[in-house]
MARTORPA-606673 format. One line per 8 residues: number of its first residue (from 1); their letters; for each residue x, y negated, z negated of C-alpha. Coordinates in steps of 0.1 Angstrom, whole numbers. Layout:
# residues N
NUM) a) X,Y,Z ~ ...
This chain:
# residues 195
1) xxxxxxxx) -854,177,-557 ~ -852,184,-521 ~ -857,143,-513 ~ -833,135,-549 ~ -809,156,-520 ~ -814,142,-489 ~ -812,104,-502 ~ -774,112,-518
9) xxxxxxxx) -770,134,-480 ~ -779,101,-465 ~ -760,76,-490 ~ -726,97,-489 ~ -732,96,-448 ~ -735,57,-453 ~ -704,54,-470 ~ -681,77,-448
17) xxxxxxxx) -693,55,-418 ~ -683,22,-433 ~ -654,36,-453 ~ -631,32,-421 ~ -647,-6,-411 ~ -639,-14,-447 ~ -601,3,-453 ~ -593,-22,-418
25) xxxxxxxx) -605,-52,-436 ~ -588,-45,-464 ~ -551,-32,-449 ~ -525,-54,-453 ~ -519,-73,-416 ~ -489,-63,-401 ~ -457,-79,-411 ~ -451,-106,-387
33) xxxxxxxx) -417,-107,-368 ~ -389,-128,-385 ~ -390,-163,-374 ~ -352,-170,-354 ~ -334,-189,-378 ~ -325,-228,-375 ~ -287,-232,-370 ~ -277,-273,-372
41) xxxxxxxx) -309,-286,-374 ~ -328,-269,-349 ~ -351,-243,-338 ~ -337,-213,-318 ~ -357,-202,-296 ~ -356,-166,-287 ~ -374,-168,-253 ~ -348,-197,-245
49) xxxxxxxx) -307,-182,-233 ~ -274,-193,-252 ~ -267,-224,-238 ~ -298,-237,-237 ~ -302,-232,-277 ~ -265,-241,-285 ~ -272,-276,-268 ~ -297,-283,-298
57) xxxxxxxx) -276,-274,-329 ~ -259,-309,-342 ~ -234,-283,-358 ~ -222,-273,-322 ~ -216,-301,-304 ~ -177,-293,-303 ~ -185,-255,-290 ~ -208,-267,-261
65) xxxxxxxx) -184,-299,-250 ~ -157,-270,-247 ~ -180,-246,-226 ~ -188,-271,-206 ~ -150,-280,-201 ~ -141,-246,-196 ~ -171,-239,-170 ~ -184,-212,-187
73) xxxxxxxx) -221,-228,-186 ~ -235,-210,-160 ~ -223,-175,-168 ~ -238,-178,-208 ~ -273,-188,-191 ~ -267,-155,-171 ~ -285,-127,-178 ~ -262,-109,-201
81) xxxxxxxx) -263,-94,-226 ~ -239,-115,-247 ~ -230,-112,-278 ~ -215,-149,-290 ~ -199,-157,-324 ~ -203,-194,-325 ~ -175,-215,-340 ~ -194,-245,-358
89) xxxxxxxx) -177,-282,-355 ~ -164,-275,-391 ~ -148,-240,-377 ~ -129,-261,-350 ~ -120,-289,-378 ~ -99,-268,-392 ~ -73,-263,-360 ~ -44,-285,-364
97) xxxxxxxx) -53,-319,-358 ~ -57,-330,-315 ~ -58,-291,-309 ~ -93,-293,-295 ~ -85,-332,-278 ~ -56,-312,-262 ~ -76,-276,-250 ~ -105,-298,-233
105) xxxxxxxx) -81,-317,-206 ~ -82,-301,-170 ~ -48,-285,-171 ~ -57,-264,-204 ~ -87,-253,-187 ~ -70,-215,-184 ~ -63,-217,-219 ~ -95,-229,-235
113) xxxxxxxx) -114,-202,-214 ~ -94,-174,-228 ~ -101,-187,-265 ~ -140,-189,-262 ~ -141,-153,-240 ~ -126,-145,-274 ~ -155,-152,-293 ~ -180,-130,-267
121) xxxxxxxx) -189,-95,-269 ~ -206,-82,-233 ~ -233,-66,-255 ~ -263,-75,-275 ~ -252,-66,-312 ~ -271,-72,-340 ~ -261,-77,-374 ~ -273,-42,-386
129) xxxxxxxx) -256,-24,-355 ~ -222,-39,-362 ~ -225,-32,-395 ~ -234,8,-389 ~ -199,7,-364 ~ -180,-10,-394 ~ -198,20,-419 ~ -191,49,-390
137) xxxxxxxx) -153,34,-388 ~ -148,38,-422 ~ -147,1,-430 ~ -130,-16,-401 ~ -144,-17,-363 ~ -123,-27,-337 ~ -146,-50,-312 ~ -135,-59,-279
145) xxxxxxxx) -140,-93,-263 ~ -148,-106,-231 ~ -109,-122,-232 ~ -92,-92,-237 ~ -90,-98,-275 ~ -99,-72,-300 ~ -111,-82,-331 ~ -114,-62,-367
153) xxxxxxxx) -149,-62,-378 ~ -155,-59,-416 ~ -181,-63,-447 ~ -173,-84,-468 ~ -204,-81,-497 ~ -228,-82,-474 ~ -212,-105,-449 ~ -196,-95,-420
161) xxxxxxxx) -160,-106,-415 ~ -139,-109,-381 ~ -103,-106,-381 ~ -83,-119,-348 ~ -50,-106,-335 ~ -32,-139,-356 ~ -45,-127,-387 ~ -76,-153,-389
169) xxxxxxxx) -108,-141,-410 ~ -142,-156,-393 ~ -168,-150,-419 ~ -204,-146,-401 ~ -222,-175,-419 ~ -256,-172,-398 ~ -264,-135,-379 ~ -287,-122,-355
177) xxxxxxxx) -300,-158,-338 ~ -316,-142,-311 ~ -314,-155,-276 ~ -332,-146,-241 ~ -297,-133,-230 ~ -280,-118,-263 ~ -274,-129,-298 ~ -260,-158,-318
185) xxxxxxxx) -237,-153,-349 ~ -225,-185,-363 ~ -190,-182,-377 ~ -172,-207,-401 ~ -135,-202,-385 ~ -121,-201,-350 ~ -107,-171,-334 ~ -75,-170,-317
193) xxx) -61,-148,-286 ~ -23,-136,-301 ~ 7,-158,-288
């Protein structure tokens, strides 16, 4: 009886030592971080700053030739943080035709810097963040740009919506790309300083 004893003693021993080994091997593996997702065709990098993943999208090509015109390059490769909602080329389509021919020359430079400072946020806000202001706000948060312009952040579903001082809704169409120096949300309209 006394050795029927000491072999169970000696089994359940076994099995509390390997129970932990064997609960690792079978947990689930972490859930790996989201991969950043592709805007016009290409990989964002994360480890990589604003203009240097802009540069890739094919759907931005109109948004960088303008920051480049407007001189801003240097300053988005900064350090930030920067929150950027990126206008796609479809976004600028929709300005009245020769709008963008007619911001890019020299002597609009003044004007085509105040328009894209309207479209960055000195902060690095993700999606879930601005989304908790709009909740806290009771449905509408006011969000200060870089320009001086305040725009009206909203949900829409489960989108979130900007409103400019015009009256023009920017519909967040891509969120939380994110970027050595900030954040990338791709928006489908352009947003406008008043006047």
């Amino acid at each position: 009886m006394l050795k029927r004893q000491t072999l169970i003693a000696a089994a359940a021993l076994c099995v509390l030592s390997i129970a932990p080994a064997f609960a690792q091997t079978m947990a689930p593996a972490p859930a790996a971080a989201p991969a950043n997702p592709m805007v016009g065709g290409a990989p964002m990098y994360a480890n990589k700053n604003i203009v240097d993943n802009a540069v890739n999208s094919k759907d931005h090509t109109t948004l960088v030739a303008a920051v480049k015109a407007a001189g801003l390059v240097e300053t988005l490769q900064g350090p930030g943080p920067f929150t950027v909602f990126a206008p796609t080329n479809a976004a600028f389509a929709k300005l009245p035709p020769g709008t963008v021919e007619m911001l890019v020359k020299p002597e609009n430079k003044a004007k085509l810097t105040k328009i894209l400072t309207c479209h960055v946020v000195a902060a690095n806000a993700m999606s879930p963040a601005i989304a908790k202001m709009i909740a806290d706000d009771k449905g509408t948060h006011p969000v200060k740009t870089v320009g001086g312009c305040v725009l009206q952040a909203k949900m829409m579903g489960d989108k979130i919506t900007l409103t400019d001082e015009n009256g023009n809704v920017a519909t967040v169409t891509i969120a939380d790309v994110k970027q050595s120096n900030g954040v990338i949300h791709v928006i489908d309209t352009v947003l406008l300083p008043k006047g």
